[in-house]
VORODREN-714225 format. One record per residue (C-alpha): residue number from 1; residue in one letter; z, y, x. Coordinates in steps of 0.1 Angstrom, whole numbers, plus 5000, padded with zeros to 4 digits. Layout:
# VORODREN-714225
NUM, A, Z, Y, X
...
This chain:
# VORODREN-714225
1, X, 7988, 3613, 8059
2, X, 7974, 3583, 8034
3, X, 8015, 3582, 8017
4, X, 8009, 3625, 8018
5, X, 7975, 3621, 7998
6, X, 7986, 3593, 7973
7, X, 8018, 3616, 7963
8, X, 7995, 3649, 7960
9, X, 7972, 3626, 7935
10, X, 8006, 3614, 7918
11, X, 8020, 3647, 7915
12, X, 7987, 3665, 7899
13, X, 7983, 3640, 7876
14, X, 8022, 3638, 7861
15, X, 8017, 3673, 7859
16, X, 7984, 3667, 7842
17, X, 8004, 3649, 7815
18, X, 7980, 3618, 7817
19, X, 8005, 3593, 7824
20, X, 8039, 3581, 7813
21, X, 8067, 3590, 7842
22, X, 8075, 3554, 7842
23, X, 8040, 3537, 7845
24, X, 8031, 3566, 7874
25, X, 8063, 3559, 7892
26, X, 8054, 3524, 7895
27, X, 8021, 3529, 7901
28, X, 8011, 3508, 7933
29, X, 7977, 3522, 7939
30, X, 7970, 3546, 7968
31, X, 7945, 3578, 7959
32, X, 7942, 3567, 7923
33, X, 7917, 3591, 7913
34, X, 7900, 3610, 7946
35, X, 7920, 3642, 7943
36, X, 7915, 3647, 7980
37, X, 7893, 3623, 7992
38, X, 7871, 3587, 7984
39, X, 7894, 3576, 8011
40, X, 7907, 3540, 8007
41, X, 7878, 3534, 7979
42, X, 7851, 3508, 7988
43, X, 7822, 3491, 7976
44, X, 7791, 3465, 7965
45, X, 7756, 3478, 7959
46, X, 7768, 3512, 7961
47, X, 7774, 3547, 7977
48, X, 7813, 3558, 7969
49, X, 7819, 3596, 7962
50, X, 7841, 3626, 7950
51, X, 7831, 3639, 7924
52, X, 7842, 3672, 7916
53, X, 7821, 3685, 7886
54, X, 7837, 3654, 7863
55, X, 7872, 3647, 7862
56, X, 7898, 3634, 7840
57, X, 7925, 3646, 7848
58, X, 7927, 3667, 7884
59, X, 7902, 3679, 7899
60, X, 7882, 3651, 7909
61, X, 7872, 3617, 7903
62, X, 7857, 3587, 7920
63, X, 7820, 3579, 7920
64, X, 7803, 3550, 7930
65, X, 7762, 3553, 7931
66, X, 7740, 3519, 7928
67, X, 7720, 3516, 7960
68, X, 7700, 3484, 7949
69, X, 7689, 3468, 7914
70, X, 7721, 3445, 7915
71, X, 7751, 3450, 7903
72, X, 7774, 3476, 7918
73, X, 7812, 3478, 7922
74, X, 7838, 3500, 7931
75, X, 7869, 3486, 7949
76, X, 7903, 3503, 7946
77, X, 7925, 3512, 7977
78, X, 7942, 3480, 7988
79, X, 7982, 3486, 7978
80, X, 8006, 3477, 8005
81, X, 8020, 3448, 7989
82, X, 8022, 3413, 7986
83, X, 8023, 3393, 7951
84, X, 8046, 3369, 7937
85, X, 8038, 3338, 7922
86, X, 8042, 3345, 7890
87, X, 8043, 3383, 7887
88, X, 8022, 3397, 7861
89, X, 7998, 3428, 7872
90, X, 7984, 3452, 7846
91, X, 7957, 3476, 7861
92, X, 7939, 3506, 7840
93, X, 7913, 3531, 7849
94, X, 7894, 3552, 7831
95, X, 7851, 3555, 7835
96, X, 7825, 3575, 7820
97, X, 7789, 3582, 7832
98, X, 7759, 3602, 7824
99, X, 7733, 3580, 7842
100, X, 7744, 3545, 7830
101, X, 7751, 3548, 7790
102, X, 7752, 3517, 7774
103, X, 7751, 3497, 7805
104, X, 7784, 3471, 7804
105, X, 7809, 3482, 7827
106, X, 7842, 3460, 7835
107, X, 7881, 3460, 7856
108, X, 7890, 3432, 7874
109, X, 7923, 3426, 7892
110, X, 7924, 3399, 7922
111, X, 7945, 3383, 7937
112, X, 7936, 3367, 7976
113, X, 7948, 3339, 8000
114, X, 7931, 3340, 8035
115, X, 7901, 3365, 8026
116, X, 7890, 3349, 7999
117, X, 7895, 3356, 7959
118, X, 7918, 3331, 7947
119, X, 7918, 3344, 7909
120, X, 7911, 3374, 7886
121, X, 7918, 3388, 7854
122, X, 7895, 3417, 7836
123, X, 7888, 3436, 7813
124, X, 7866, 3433, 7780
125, X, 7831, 3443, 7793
126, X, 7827, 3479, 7775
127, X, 7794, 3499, 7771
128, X, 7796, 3533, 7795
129, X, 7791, 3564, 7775
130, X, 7796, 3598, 7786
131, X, 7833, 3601, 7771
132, X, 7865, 3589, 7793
133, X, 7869, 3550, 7782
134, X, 7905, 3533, 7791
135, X, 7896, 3496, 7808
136, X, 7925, 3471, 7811
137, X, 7933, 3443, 7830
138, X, 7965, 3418, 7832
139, X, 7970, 3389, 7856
140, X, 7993, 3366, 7864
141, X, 8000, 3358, 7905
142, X, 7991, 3318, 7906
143, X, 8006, 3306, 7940
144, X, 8031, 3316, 7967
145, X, 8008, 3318, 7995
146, X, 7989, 3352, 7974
147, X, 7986, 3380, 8002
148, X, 7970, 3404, 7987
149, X, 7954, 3418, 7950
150, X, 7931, 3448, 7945
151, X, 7912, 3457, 7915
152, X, 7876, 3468, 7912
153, X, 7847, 3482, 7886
154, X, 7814, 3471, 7879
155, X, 7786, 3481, 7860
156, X, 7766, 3455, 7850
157, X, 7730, 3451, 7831
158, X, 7701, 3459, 7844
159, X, 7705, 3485, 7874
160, X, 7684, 3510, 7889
161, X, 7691, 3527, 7921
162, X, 7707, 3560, 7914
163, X, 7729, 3549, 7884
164, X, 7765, 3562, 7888
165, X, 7797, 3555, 7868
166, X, 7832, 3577, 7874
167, X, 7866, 3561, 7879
168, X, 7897, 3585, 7873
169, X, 7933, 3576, 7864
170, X, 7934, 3540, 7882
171, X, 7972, 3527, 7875
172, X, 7982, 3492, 7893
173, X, 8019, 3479, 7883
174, X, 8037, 3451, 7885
175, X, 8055, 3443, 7848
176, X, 8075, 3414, 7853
């Protein structure tokens, strides 16, 4: 069902014309932009949703909602794959909001070894506005026992519950 959903999302955004075959093909993130559900998507500080009304490309994106006055994260769908040292990971998204302009918002890629975050790469820290932004993010695996990497969004700033951001468009590949 998961596979089902991830090639729906795939399929209505090549048709969308928002990616390049080769980067979508490649693409190792599951759900990358809610089209059916918030399924896979988690969080920090924060209440994950579809969002119907805004979307880049589709018919939906991904919301995440603070909940607190810290700062608040979405985290990507978990690909089913394990890193190798050395293999370099380039991750893109796109955000917008309505609630949070101005406030700093940033894409980081991890990489983990036994449950814990064993390095990152990001993004330039960018001001939200209410316009689709591209965010990108490289890194380079740095060990052989890697099991896993993800990517996530933050907003950052000052926060106050109720601020939302929307994630559409999330590409993870593996370039070299």
């Amino acid at each position: 069902m998961a596979r089902t959903r991830s090639l729906l999302s795939l399929a209505v955004l090549l048709s969308a014309g928002c990616w390049d075959w080769d980067a979508a093909a490649a693409n190792l993130m599951p759900n990358p932009g809610c089209e059916i559900d918030a399924e896979h998507w988690t969080r920090f500080h924060s209440v994950i949703s579809r969002n119907t009304t805004v979307a880049r490309s589709g018919v939906a994106s991904c919301e995440a909602t603070a909940d607190s006055t810290e700062p608040y994260t979405i985290d990507g769908p978990v690909p089913d794959y394990v890193p190798e040292q050395g293999a370099i990971f380039e991750a893109s998204v796109f955000v917008r909001s309505d609630s949070s302009v101005g406030s700093p918002i940033t894409l980081w890629i991890r990489e983990w070894v036994a449950g814990t975050a064993a390095g990152q790469g990001e993004s330039e820290p960018t001001s939200l506005t209410t316009s689709w932004q591209q965010l990108r993010a490289t890194l380079t695996i740095g060990g052989s026992d890697r099991e896993e990497i993800d990517i996530y969004v933050g907003q950052g700033g000052t926060v106050t519950p109720g601020d939302s951001f929307q994630v559409d468009d999330a590409i993870l590949v593996r370039r070299q």
